[in-house]
PDB file with SEQRES, HELIX, SHEET and CRYST1 records, atoms N, CA, C and O in Angstrom:
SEQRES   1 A   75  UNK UNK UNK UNK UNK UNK UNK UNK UNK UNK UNK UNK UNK          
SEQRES   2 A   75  UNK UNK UNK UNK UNK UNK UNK UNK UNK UNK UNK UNK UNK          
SEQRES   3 A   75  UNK UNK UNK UNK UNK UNK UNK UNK UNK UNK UNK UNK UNK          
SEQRES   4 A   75  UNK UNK UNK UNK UNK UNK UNK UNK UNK UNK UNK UNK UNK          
SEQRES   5 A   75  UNK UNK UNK UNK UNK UNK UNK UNK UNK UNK UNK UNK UNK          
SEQRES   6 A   75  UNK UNK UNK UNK UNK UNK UNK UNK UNK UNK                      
HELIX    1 AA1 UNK A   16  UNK A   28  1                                  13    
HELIX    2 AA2 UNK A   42  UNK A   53  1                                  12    
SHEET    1 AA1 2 UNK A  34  UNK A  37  0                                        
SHEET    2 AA1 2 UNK A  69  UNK A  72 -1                                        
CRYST1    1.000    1.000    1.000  90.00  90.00  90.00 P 1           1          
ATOM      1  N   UNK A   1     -12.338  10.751   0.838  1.00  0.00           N  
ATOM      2  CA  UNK A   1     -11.702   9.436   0.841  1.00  0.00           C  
ATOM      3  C   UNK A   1     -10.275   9.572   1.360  1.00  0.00           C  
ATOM      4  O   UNK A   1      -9.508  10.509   1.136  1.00  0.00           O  
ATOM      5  N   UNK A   2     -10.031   8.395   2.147  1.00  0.00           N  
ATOM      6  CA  UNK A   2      -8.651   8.616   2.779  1.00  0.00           C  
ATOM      7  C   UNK A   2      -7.460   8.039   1.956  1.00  0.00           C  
ATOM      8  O   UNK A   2      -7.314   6.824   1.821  1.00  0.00           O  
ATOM      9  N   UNK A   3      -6.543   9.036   1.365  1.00  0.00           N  
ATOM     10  CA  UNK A   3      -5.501   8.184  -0.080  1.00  0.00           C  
ATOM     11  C   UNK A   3      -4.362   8.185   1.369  1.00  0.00           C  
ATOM     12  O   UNK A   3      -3.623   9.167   1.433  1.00  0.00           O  
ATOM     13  N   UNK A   4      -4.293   7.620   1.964  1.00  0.00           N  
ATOM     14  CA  UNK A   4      -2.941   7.086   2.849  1.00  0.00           C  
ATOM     15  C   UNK A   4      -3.209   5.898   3.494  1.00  0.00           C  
ATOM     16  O   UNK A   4      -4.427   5.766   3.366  1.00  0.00           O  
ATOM     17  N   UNK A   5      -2.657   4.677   4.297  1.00  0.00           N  
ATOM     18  CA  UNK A   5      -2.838   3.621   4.683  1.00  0.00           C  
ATOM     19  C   UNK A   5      -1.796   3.454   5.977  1.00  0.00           C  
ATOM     20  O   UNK A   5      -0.828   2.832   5.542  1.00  0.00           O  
ATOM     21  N   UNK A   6      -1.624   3.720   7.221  1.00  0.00           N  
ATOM     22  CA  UNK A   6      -0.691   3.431   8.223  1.00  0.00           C  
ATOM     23  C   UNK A   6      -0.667   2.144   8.819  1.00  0.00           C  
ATOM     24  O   UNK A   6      -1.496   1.643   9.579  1.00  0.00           O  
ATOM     25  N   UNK A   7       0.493   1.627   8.333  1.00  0.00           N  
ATOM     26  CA  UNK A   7       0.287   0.315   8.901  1.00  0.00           C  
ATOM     27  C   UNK A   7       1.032  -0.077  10.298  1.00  0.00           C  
ATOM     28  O   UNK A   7       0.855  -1.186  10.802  1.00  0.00           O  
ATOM     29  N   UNK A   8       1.869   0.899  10.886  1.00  0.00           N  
ATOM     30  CA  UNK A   8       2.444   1.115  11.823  1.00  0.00           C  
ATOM     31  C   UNK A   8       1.425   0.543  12.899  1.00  0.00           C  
ATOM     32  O   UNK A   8       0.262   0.926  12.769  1.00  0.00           O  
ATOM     33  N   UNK A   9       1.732  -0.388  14.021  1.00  0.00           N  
ATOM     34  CA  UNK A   9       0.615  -1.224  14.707  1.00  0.00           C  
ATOM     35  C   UNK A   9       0.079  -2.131  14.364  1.00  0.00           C  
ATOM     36  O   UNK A   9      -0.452  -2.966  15.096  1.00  0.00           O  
ATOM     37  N   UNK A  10       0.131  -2.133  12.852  1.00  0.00           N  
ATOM     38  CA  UNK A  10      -0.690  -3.700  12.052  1.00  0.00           C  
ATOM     39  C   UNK A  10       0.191  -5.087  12.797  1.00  0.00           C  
ATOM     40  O   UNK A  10       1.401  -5.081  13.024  1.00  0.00           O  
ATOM     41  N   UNK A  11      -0.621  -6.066  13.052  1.00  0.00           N  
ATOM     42  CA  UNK A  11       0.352  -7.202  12.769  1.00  0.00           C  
ATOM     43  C   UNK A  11       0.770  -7.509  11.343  1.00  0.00           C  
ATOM     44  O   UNK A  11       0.414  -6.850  10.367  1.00  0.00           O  
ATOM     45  N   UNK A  12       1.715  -8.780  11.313  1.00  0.00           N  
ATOM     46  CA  UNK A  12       2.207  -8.730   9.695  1.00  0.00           C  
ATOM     47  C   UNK A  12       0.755 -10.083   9.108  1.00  0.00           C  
ATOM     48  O   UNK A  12       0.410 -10.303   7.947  1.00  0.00           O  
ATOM     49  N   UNK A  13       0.179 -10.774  10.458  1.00  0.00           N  
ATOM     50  CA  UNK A  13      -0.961 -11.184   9.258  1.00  0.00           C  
ATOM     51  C   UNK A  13      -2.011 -10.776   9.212  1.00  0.00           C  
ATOM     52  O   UNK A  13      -2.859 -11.432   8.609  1.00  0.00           O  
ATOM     53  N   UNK A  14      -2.405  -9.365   9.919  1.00  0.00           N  
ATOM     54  CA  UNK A  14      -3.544  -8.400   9.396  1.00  0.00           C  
ATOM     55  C   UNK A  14      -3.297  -7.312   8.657  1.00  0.00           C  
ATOM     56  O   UNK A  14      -4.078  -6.376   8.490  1.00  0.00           O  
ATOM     57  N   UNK A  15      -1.887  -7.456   8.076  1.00  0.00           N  
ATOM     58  CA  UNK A  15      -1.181  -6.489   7.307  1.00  0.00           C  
ATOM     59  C   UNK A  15      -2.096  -6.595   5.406  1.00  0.00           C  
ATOM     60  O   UNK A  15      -2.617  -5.716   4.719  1.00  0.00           O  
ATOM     61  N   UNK A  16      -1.923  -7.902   5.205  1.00  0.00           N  
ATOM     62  CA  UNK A  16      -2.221  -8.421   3.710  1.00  0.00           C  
ATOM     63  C   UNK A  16      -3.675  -7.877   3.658  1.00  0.00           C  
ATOM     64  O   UNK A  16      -3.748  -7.028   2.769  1.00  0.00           O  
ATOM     65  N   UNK A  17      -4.832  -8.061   4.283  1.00  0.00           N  
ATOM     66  CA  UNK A  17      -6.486  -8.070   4.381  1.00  0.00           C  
ATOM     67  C   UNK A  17      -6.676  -6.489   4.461  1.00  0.00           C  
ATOM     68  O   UNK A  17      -7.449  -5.863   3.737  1.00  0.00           O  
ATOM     69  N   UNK A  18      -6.021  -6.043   5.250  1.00  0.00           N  
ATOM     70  CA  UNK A  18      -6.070  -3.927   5.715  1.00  0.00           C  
ATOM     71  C   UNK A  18      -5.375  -3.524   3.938  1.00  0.00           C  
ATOM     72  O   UNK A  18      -6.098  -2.704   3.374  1.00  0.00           O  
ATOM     73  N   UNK A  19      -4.589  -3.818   3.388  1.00  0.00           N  
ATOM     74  CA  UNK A  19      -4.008  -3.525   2.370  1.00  0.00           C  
ATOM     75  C   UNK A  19      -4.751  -3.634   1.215  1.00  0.00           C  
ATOM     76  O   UNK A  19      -4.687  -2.790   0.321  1.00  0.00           O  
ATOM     77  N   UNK A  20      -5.636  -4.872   1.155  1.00  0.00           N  
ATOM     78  CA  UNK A  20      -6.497  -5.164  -0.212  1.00  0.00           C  
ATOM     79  C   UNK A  20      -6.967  -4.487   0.567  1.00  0.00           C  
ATOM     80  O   UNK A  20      -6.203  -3.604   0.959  1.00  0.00           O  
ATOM     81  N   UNK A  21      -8.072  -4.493   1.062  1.00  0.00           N  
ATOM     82  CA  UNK A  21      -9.234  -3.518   1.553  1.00  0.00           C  
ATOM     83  C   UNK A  21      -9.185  -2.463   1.063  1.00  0.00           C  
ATOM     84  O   UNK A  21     -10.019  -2.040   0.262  1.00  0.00           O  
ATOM     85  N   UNK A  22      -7.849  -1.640   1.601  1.00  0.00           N  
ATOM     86  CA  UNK A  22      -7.332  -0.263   1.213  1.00  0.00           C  
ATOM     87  C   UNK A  22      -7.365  -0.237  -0.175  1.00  0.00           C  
ATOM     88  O   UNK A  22      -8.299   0.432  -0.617  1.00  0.00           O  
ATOM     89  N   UNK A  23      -6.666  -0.735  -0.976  1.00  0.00           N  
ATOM     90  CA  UNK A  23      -6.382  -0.737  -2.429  1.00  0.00           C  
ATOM     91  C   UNK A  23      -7.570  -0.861  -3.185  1.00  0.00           C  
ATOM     92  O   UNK A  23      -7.560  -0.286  -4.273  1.00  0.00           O  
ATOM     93  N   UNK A  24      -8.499  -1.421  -2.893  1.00  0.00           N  
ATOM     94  CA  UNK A  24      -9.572  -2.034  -3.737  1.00  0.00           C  
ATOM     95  C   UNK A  24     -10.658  -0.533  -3.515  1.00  0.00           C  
ATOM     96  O   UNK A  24     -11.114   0.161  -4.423  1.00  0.00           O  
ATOM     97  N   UNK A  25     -10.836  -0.369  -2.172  1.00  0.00           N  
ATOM     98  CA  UNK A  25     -11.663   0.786  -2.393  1.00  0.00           C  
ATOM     99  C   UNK A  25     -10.963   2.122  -2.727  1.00  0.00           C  
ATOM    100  O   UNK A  25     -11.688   3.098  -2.917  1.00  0.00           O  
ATOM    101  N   UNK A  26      -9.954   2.225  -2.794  1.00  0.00           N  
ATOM    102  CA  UNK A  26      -9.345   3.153  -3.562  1.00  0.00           C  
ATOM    103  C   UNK A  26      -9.376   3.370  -4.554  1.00  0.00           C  
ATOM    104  O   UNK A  26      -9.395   4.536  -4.949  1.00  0.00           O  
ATOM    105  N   UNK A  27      -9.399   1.959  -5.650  1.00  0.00           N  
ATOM    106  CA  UNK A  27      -9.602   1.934  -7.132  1.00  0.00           C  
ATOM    107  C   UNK A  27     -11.268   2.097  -7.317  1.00  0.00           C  
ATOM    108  O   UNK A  27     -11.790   2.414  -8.386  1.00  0.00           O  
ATOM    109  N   UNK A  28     -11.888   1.863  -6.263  1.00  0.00           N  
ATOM    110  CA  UNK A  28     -13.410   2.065  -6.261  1.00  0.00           C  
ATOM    111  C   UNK A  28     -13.980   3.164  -6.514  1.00  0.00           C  
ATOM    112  O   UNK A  28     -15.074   3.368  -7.040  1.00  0.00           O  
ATOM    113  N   UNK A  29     -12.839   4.223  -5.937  1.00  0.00           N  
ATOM    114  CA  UNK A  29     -13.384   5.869  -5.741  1.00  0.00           C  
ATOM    115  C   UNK A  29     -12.571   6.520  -6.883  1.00  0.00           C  
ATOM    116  O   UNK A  29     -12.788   7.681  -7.229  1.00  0.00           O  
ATOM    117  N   UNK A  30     -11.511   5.643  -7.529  1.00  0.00           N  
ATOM    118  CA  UNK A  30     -11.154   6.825  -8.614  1.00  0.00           C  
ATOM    119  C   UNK A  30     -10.150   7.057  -8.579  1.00  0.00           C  
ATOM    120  O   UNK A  30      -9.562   7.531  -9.551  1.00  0.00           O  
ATOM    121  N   UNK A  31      -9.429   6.742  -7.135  1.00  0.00           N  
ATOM    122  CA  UNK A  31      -8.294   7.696  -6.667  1.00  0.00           C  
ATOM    123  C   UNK A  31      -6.741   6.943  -7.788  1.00  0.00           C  
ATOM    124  O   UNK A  31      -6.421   5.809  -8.143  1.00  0.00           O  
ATOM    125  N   UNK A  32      -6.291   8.043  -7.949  1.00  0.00           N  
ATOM    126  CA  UNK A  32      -5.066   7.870  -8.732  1.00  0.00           C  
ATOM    127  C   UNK A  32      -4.074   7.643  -8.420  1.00  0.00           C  
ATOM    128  O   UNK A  32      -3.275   7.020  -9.120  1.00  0.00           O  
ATOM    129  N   UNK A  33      -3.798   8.163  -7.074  1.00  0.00           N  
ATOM    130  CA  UNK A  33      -2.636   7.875  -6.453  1.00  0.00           C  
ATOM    131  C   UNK A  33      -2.583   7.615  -4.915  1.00  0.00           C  
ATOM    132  O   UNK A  33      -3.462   8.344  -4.455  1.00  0.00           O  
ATOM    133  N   UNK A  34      -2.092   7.057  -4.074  1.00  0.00           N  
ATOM    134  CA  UNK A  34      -2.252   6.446  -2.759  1.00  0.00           C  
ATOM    135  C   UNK A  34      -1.099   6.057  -1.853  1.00  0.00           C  
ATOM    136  O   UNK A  34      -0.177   5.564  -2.504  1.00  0.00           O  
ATOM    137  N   UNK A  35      -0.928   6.110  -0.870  1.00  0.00           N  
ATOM    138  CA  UNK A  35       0.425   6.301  -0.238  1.00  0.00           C  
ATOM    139  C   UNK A  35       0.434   5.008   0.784  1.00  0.00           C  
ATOM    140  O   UNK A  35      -0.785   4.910   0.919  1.00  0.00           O  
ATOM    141  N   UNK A  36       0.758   4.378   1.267  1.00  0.00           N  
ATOM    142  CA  UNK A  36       1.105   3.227   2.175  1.00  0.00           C  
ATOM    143  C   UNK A  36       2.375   3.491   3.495  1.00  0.00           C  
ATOM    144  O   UNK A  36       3.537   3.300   3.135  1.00  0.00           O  
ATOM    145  N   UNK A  37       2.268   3.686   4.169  1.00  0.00           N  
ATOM    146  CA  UNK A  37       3.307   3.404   5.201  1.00  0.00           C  
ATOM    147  C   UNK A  37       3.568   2.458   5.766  1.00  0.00           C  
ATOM    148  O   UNK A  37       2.792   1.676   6.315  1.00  0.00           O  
ATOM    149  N   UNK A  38       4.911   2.410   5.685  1.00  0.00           N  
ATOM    150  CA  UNK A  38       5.269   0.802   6.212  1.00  0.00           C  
ATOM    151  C   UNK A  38       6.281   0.713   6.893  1.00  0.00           C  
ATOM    152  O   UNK A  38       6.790  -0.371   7.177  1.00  0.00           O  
ATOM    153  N   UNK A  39       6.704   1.769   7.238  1.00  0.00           N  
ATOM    154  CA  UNK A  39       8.159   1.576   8.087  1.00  0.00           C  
ATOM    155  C   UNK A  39       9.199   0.713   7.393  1.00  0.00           C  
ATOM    156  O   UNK A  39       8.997   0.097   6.347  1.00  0.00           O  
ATOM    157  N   UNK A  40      10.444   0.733   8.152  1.00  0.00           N  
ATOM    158  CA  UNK A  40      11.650   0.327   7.499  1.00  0.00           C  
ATOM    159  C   UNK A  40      11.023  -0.797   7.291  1.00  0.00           C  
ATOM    160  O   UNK A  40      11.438  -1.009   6.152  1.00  0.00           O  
ATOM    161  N   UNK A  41      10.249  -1.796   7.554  1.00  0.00           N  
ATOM    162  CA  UNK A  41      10.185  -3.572   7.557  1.00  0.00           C  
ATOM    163  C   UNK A  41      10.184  -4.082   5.961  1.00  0.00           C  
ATOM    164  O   UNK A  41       9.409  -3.861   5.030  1.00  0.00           O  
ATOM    165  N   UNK A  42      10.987  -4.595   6.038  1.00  0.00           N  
ATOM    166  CA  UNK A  42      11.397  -5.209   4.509  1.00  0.00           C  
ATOM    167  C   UNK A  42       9.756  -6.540   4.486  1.00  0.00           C  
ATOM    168  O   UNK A  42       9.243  -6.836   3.406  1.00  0.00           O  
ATOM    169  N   UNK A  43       9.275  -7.068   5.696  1.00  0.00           N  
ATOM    170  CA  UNK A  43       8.208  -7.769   5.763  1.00  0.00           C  
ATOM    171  C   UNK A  43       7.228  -7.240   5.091  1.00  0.00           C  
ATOM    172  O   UNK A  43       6.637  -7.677   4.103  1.00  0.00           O  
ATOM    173  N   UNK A  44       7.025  -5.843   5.942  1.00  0.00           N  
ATOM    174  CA  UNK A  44       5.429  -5.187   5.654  1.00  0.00           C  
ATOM    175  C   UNK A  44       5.678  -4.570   4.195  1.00  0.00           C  
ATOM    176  O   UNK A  44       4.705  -4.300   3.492  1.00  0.00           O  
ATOM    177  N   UNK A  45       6.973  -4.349   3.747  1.00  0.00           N  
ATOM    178  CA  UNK A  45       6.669  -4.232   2.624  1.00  0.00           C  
ATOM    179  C   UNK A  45       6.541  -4.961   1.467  1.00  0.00           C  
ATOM    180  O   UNK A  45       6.355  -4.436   0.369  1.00  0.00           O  
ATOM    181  N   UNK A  46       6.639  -6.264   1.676  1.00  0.00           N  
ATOM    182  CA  UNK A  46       6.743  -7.587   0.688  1.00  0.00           C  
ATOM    183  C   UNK A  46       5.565  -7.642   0.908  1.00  0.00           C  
ATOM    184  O   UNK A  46       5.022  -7.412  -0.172  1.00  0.00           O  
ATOM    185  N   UNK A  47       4.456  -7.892   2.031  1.00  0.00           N  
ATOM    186  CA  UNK A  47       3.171  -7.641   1.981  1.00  0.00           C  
ATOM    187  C   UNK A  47       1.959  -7.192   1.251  1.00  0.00           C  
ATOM    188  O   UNK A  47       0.937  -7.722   0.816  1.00  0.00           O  
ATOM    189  N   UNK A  48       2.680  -5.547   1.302  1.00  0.00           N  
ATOM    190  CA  UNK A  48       2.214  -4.781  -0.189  1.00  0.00           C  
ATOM    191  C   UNK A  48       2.574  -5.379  -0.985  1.00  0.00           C  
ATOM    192  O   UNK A  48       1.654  -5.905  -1.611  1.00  0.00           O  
ATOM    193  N   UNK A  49       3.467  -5.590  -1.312  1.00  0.00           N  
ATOM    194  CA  UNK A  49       4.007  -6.021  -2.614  1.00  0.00           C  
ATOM    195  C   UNK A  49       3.090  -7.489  -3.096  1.00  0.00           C  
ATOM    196  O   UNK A  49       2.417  -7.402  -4.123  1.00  0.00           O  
ATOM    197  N   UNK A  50       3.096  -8.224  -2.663  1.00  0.00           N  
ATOM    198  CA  UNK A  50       2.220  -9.240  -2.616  1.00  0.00           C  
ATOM    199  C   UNK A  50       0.463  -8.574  -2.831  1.00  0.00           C  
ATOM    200  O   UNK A  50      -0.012  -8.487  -3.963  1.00  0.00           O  
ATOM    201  N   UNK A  51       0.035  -8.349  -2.163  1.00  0.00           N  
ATOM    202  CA  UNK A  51      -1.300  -7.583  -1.933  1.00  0.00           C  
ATOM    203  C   UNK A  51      -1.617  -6.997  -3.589  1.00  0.00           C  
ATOM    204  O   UNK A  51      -2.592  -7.418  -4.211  1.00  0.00           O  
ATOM    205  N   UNK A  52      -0.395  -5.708  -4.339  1.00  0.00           N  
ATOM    206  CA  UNK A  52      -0.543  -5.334  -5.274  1.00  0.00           C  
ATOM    207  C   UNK A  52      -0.196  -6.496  -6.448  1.00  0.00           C  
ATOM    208  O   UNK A  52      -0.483  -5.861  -7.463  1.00  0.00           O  
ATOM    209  N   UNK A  53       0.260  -7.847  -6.915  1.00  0.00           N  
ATOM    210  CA  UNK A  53       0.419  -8.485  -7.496  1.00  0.00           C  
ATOM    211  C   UNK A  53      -0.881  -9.113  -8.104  1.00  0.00           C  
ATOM    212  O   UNK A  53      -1.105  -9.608  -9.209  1.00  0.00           O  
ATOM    213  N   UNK A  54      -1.727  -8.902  -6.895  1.00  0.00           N  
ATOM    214  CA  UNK A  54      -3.234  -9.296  -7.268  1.00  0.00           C  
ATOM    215  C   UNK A  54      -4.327  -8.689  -8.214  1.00  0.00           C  
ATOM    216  O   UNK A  54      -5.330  -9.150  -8.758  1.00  0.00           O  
ATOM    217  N   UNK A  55      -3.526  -7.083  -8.174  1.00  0.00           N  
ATOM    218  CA  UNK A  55      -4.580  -6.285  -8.758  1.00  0.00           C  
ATOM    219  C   UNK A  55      -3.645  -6.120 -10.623  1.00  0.00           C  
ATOM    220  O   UNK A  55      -4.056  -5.808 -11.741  1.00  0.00           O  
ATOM    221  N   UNK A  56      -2.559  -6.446 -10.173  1.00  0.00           N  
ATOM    222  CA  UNK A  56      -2.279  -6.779 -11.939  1.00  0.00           C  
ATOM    223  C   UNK A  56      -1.014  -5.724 -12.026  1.00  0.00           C  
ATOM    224  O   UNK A  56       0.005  -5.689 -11.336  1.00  0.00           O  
ATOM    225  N   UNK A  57      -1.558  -4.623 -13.436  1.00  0.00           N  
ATOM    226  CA  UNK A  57      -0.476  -3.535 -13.397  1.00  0.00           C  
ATOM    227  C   UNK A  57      -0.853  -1.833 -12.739  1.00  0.00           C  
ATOM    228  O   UNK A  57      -1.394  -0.814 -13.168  1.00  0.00           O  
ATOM    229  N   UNK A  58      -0.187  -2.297 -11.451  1.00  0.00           N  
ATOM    230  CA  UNK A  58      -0.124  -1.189 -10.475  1.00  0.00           C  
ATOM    231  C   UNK A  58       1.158  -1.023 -10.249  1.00  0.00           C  
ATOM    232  O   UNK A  58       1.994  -1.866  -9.923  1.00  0.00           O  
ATOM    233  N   UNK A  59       1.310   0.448 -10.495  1.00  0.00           N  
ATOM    234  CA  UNK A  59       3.258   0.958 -10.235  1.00  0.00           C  
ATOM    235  C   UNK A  59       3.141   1.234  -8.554  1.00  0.00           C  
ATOM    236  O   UNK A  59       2.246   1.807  -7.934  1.00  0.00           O  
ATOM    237  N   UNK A  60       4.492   0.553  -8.021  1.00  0.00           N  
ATOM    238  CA  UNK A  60       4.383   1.358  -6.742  1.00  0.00           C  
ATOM    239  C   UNK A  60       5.829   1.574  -6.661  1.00  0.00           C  
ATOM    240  O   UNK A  60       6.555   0.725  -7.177  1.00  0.00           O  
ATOM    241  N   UNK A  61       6.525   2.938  -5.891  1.00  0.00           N  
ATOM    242  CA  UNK A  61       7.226   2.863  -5.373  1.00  0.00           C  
ATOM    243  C   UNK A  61       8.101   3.212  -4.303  1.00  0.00           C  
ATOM    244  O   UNK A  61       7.850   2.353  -3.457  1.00  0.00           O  
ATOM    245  N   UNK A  62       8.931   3.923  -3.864  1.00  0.00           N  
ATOM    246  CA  UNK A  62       9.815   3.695  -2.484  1.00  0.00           C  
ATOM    247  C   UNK A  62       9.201   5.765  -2.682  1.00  0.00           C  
ATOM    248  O   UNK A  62       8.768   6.412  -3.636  1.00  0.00           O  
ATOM    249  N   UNK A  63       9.362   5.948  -1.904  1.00  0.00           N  
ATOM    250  CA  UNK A  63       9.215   7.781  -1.544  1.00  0.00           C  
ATOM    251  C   UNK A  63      10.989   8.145  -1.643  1.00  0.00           C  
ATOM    252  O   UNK A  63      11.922   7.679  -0.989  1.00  0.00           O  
ATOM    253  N   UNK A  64      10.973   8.799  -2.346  1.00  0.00           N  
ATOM    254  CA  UNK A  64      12.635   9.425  -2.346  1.00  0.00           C  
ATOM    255  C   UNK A  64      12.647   9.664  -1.094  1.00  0.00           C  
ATOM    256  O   UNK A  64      13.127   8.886  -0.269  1.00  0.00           O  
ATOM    257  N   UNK A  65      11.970  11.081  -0.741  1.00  0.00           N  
ATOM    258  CA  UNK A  65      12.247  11.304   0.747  1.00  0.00           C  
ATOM    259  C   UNK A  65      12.004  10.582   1.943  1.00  0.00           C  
ATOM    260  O   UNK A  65      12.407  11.203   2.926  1.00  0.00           O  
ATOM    261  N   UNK A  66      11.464   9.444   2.213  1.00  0.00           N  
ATOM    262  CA  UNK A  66      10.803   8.611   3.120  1.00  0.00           C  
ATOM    263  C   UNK A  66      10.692   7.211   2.577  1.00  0.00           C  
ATOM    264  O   UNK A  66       9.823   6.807   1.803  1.00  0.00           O  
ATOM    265  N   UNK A  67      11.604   6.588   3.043  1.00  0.00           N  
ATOM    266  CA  UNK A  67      12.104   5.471   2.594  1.00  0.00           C  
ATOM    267  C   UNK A  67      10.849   4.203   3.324  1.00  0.00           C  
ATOM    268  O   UNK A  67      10.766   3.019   2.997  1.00  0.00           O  
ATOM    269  N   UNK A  68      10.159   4.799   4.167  1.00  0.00           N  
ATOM    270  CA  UNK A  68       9.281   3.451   4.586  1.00  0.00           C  
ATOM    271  C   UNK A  68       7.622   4.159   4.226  1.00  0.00           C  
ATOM    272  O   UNK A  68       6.546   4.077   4.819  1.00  0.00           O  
ATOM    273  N   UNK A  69       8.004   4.767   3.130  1.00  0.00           N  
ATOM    274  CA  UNK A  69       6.446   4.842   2.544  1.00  0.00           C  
ATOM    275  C   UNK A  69       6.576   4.992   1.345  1.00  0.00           C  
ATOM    276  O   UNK A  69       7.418   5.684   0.771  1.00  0.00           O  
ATOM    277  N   UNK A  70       5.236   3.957   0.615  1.00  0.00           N  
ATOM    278  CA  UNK A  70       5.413   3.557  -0.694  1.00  0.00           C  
ATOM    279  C   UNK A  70       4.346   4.266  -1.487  1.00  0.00           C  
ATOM    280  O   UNK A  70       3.247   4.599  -1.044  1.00  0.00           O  
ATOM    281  N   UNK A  71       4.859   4.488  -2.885  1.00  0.00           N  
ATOM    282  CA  UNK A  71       3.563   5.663  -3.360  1.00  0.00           C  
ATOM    283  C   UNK A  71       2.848   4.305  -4.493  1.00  0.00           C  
ATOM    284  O   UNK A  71       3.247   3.417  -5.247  1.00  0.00           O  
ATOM    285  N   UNK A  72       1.774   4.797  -4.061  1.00  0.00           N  
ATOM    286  CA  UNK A  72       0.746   3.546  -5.448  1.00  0.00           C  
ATOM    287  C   UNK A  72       0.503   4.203  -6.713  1.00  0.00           C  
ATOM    288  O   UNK A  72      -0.028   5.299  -6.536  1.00  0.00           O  
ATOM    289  N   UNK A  73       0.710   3.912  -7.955  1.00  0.00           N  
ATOM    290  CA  UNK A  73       0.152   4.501  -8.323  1.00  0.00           C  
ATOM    291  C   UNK A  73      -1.314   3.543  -9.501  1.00  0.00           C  
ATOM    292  O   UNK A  73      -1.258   2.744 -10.435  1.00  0.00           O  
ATOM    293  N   UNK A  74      -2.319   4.154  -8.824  1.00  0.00           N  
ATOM    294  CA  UNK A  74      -3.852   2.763  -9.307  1.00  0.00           C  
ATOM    295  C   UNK A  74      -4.355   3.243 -10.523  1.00  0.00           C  
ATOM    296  O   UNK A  74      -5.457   2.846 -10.903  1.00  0.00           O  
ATOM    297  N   UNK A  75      -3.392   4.426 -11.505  1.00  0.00           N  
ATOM    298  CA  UNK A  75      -4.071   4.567 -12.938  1.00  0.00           C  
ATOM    299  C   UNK A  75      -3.398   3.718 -13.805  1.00  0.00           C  
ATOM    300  O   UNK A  75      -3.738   3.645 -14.986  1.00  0.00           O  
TER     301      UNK A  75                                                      
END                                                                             
């Protein structure tokens, strides 16, 4: 299973649909933790952010070292 998501190339309104997709079968397989890239865009990342509001209480946050990728965490 693939725990990363590149959204680099997404548009921002096939950004929201690629994201649940991602997230949902992620929580499908188990996976605990999951990574998102999003580049600097304060957009694509309100996106996620939005996207994860749906699934309830999911921690996500900024990568210390890599500021445009966000870590999920789906336990």
């Amino acid at each position: 299973m693939i725990t990363s998501l590149n959204l680099h190339g997404f548009k921002h309104q096939d950004a929201f649909r690629e994201v649940d997709k991602f997230i949902g079968e992620s929580m499908l397989h188990g996976l605990g933790e999951v990574y998102i890239v999003t580049g600097m865009s304060d957009d694509m990342k309100a996106i996620v952010y939005s996207v994860l509001e749906d699934y309830g209480d999911i921690s996500c946050e900024e990568d210390w070292w890599n500021k445009g990728k966000l870590i999920i965490d789906l336990k």
